[in-house]
Backbone bond lengths (Angstrom), bond angles and torsions (degrees), N, CA, C in turn:
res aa  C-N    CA-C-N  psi(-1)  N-CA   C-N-CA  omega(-1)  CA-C   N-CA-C  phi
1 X - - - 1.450 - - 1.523 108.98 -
2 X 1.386 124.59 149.15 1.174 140.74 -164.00 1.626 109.01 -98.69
3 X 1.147 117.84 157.91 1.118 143.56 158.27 1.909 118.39 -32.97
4 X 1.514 103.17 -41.43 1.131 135.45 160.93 1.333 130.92 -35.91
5 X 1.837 78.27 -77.94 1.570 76.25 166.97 1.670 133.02 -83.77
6 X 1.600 120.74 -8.13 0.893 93.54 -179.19 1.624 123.53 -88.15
7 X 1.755 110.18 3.56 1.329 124.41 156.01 1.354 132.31 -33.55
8 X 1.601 93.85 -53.33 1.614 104.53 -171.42 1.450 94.16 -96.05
9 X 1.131 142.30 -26.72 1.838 130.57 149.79 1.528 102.67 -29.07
10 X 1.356 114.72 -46.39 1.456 108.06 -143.42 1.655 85.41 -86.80
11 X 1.433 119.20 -60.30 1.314 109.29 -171.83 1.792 118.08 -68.68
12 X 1.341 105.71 4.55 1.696 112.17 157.89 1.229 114.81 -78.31
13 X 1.406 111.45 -30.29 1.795 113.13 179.60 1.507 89.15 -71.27
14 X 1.036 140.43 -79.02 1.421 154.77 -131.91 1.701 104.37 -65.96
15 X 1.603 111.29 -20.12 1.351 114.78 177.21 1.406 98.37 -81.18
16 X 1.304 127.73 -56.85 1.388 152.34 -166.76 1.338 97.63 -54.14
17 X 1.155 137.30 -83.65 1.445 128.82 153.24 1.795 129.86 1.52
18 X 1.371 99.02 -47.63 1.789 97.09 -150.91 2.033 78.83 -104.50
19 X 1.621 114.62 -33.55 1.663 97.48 165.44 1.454 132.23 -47.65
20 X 1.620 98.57 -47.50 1.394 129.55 -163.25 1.932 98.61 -73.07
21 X 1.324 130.15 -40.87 1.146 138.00 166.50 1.996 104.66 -40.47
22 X 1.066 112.22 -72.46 1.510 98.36 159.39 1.438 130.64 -21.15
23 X 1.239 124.60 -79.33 1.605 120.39 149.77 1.157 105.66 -18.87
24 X 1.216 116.03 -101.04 1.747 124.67 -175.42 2.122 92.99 -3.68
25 X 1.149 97.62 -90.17 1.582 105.79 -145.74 1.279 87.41 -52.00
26 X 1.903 144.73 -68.54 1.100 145.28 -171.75 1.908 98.61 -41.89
27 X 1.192 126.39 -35.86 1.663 101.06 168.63 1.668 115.68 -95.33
28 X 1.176 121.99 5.22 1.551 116.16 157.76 1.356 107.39 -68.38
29 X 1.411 115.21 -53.20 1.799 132.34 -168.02 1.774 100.53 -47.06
30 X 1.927 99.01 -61.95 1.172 85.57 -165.54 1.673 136.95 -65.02
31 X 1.596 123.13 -5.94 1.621 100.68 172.32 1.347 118.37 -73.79
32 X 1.409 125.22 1.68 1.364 133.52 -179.37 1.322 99.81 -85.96
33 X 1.515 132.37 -51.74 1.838 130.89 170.41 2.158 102.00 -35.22
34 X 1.477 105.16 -52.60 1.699 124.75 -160.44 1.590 90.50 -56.10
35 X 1.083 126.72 -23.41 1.273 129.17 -141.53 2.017 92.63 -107.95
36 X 1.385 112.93 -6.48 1.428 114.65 -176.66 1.411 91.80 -80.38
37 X 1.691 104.78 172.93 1.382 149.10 156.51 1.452 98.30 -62.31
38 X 1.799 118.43 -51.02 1.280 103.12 -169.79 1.196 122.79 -75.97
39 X 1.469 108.69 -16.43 1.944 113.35 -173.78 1.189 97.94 -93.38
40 X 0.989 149.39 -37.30 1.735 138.86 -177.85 1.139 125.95 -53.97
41 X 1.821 105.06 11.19 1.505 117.60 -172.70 1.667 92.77 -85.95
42 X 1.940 97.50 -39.33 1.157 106.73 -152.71 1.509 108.12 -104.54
43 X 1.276 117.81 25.21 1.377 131.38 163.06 1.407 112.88 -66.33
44 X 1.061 130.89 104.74 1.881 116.53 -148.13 1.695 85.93 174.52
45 X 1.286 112.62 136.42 1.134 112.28 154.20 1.469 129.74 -92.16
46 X 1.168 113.49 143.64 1.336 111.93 -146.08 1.772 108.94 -79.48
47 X 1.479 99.70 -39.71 1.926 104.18 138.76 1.449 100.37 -170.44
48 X 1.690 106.59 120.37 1.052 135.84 173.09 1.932 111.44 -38.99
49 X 1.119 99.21 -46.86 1.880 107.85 -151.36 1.896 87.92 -84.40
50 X 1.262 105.42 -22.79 1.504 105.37 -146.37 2.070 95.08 -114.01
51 X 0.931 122.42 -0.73 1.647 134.59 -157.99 1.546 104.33 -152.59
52 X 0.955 119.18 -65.25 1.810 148.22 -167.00 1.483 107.66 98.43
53 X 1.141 110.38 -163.71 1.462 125.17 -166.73 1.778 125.68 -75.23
54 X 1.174 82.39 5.55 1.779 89.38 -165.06 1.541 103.45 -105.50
55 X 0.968 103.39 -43.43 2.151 120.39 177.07 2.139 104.34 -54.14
56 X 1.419 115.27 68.81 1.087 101.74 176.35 1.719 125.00 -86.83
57 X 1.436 117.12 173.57 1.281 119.37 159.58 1.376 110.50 -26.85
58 X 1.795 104.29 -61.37 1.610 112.44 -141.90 1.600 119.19 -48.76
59 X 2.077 85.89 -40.69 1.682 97.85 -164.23 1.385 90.13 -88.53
60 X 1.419 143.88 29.99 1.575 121.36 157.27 1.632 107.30 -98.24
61 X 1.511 107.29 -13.65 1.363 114.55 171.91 1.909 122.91 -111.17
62 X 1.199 102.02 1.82 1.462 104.52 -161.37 1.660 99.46 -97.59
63 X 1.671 104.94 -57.57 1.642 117.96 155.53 1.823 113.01 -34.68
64 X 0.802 109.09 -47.52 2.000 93.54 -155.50 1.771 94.80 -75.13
65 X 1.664 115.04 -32.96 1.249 110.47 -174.37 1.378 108.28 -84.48
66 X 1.198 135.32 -24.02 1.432 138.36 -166.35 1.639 90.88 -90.21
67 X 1.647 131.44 -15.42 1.441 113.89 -173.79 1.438 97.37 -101.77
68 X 1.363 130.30 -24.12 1.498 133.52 164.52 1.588 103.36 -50.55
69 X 1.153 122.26 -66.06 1.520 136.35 -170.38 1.957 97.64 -48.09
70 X 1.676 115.46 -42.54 1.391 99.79 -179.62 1.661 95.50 -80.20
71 X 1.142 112.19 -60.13 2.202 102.93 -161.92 1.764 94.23 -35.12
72 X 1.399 131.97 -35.49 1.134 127.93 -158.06 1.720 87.33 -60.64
73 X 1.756 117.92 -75.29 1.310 118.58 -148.47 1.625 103.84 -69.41
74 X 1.311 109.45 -16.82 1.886 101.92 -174.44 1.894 86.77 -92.42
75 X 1.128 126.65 29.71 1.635 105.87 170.73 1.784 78.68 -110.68
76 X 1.307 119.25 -30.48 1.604 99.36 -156.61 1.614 91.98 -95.79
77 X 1.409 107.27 -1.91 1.879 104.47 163.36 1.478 128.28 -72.24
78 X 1.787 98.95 -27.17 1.237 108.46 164.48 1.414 110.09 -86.13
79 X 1.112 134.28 -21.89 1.522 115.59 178.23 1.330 117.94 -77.64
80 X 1.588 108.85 -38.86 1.781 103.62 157.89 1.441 142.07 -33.45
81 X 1.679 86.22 -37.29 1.560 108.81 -161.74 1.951 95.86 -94.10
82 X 1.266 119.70 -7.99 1.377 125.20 -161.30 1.165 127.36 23.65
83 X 1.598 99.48 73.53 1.325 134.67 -159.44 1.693 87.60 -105.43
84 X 1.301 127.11 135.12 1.672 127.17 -178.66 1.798 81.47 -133.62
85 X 1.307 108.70 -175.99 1.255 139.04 -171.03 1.245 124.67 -131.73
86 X 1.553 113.76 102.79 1.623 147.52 -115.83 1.974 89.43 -110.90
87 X 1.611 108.58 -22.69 1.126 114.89 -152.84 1.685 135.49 70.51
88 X 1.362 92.36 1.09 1.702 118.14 -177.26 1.544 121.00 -92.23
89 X 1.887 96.52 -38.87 1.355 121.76 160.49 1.806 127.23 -116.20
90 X 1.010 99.18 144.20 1.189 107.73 162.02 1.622 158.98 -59.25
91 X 1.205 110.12 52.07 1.471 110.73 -148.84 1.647 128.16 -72.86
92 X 1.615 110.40 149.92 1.854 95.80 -177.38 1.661 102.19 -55.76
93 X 1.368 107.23 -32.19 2.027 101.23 -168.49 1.785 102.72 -69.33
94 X 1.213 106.12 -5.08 1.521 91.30 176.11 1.860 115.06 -92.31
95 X 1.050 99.68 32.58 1.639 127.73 175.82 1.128 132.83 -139.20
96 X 1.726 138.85 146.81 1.318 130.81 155.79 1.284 107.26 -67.14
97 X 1.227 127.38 119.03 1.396 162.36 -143.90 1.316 83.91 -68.42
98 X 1.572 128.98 -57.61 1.781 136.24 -138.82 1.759 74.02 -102.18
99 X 1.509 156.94 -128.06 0.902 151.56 129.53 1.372 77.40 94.38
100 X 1.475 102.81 -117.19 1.814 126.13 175.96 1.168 117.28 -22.54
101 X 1.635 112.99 -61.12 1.236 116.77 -165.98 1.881 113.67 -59.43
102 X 1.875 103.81 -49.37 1.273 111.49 164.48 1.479 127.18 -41.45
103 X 1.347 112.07 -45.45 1.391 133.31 -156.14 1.531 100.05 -72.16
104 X 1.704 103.21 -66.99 1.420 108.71 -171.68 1.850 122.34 -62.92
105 X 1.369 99.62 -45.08 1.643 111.08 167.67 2.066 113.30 -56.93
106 X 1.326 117.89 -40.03 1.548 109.68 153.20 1.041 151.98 -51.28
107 X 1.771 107.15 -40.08 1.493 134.29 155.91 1.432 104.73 -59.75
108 X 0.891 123.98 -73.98 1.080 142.92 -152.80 1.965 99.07 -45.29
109 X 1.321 99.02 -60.61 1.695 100.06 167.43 1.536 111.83 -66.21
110 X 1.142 125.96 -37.46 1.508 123.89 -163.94 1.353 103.38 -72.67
111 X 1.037 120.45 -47.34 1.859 123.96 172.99 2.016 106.45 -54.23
112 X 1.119 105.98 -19.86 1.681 94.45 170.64 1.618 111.15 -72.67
113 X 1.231 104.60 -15.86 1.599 112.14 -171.55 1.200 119.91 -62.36
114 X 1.476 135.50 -36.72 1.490 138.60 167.20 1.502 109.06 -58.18
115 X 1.433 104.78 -52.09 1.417 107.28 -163.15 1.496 107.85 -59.38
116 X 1.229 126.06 -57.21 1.790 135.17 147.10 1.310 110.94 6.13
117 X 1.662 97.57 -78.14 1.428 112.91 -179.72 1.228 111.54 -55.34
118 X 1.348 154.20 -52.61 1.102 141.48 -177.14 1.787 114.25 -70.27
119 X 1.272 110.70 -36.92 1.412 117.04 -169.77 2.153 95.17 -59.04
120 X 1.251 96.70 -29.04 1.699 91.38 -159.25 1.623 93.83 -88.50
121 X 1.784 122.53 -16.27 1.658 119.24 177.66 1.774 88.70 -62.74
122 X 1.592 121.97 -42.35 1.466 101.89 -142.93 1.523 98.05 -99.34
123 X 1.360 113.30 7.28 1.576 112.63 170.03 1.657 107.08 80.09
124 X 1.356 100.03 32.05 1.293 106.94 167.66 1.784 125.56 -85.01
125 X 1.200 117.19 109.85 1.597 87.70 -171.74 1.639 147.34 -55.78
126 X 1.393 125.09 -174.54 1.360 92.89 179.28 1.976 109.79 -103.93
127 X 1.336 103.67 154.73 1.450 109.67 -158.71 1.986 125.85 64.80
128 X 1.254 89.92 16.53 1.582 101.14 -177.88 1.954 96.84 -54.21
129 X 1.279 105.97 114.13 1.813 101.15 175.39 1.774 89.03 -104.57
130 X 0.760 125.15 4.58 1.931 117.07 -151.64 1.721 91.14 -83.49
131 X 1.147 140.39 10.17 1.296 139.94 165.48 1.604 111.42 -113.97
132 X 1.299 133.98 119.40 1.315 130.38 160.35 1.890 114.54 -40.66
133 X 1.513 110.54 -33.38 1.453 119.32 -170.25 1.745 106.69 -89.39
134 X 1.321 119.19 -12.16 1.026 125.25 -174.70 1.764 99.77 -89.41
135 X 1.365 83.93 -62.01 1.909 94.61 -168.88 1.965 104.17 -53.40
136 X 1.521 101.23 -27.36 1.898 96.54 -179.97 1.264 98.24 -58.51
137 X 1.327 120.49 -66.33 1.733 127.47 -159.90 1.369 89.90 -59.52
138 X 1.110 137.74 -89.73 1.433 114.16 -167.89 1.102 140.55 -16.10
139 X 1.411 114.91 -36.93 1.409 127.14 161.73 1.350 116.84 -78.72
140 X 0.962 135.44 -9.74 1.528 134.86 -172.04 1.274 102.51 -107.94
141 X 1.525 139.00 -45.80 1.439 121.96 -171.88 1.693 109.14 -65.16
142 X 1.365 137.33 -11.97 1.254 119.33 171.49 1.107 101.05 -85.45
143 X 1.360 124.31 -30.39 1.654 109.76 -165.00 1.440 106.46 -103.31
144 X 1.141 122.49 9.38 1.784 134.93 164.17 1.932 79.82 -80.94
145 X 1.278 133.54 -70.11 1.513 119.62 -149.61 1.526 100.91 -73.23
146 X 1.052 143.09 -37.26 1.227 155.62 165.69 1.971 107.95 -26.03
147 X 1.800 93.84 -61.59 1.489 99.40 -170.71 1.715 92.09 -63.83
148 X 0.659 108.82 -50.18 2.601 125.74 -157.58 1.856 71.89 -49.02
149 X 1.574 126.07 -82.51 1.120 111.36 166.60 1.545 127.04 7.48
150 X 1.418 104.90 -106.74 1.271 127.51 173.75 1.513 125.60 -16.92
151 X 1.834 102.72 -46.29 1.210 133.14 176.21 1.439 109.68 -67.93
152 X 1.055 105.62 -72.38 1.811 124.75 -171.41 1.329 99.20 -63.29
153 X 1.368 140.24 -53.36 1.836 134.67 -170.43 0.798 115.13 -102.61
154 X 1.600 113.20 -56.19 1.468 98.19 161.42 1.060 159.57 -71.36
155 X 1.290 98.25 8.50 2.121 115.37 -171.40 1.586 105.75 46.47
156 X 1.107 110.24 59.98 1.897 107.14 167.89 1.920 88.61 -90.81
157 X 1.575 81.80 161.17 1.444 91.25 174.44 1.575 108.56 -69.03
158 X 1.678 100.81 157.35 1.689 98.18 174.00 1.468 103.61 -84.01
159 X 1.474 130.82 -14.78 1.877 103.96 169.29 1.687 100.19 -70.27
160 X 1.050 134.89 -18.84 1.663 124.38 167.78 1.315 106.85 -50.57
161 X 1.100 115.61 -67.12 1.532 127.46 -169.94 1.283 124.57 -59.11
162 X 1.318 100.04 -24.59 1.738 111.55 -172.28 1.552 101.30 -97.36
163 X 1.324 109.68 -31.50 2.241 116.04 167.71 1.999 86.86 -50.65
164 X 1.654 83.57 -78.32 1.703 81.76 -166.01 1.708 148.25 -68.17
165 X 1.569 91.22 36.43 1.165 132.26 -179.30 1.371 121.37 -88.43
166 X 1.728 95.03 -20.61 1.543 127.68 -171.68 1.292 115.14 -132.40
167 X 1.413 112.71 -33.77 1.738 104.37 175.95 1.531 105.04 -107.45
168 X 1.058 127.48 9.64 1.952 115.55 -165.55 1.657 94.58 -94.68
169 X 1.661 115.02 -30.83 1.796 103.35 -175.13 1.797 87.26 -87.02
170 X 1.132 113.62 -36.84 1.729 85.07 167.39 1.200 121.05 -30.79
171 X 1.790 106.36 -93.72 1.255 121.34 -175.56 1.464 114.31 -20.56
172 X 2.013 119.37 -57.86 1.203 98.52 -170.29 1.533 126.44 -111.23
173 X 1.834 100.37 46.44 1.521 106.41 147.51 1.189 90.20 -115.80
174 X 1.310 165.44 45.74 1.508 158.96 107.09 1.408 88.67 -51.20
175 X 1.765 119.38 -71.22 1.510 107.42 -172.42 1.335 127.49 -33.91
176 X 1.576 108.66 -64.02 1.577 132.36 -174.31 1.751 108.33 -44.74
177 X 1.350 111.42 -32.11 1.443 109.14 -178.77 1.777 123.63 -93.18
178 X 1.627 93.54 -19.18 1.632 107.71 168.45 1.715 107.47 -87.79
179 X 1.136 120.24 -8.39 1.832 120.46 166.85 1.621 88.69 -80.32
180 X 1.453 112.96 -67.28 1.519 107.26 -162.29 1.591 109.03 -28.18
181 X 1.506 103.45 -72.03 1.524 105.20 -167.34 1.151 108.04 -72.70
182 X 1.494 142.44 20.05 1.401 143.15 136.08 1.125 109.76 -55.55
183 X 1.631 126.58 -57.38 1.056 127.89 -150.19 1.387 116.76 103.52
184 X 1.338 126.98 10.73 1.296 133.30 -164.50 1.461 109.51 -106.49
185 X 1.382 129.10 11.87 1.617 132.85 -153.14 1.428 95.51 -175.17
């Protein structure tokens, strides 16, 4: 392998990163939404027998608006920063902010939904981390639907998709463990 490619690896991480930062802040934001009058309607599991207990209403609605609310402030982070779009990178301004933000924060939860379903056929519990093989897949089925996303609507390139095939369940069990010791998870 060339020099080449490990460039555009590198600037595939570096997109993957500054997308995935969205998430990030839209799941810091959201236990503060959980914490309303208005979400405690939607504290509900979305189906217990069929998901388990952890898959609620809230986060199929709390995520898509809390990840709109970040593409919004990192588009006007890039305009501060007069950051334009090189075609090299990927930018939130190269999107309707609500669009993306909706789109990706929905997927993003809805793709945990199979994995659920199967974890609860094999009597696996819910949030079980006590397996290294458990805690990967968990991290990978949102950010496996996220990339198909990306791929399928958004026309990202497939070397994007195929990097973050490998770094996106990284990145977001790096996330999952910087909420923990927040206190946010």
């Amino acid at each position: 392998m060339n020099i080449a490619f490990w460039l555009l690896v590198f600037r595939d991480t570096l997109n993957i990163i500054w997308l995935a930062s969205a998430l990030f802040f839209g799941g810091v934001i959201e236990p503060f939404l959980w914490k309303t009058s208005l979400f405690e309607r939607f504290n509900q599991p979305i189906n217990q027998e069929l998901f388990g207990a952890n898959k609620r209403w809230r986060g199929l609605i709390s995520l898509p608006l809390t990840h709109a609310v970040s593409v919004f402030f990192l588009q006007w982070v890039e305009r501060q920063l007069g950051v334009v779009s090189d075609g090299g990178f990927i930018l939130f301004s190269d999107f309707n902010w609500w669009e993306y933000g909706l789109l990706v924060g929905l997927v993003f939860n809805l793709a945990e939904l199979p994995n659920s379903y199967l974890k609860r056929r094999l009597g696996i519990p819910p949030g079980d981390e006590s397996n290294p093989w458990f805690f990967f897949v968990d991290h990978a089925d949102s950010t496996y639907g996220t990339l198909l996303l990306w791929y399928f609507y958004f026309n990202f390139p497939l070397h994007l998709v195929l990097t973050g095939f490998v770094v996106a369940p990284l990145l977001f069990m790096a996330a999952t463990l910087v909420r923990k010791r927040l206190g946010l998870k």
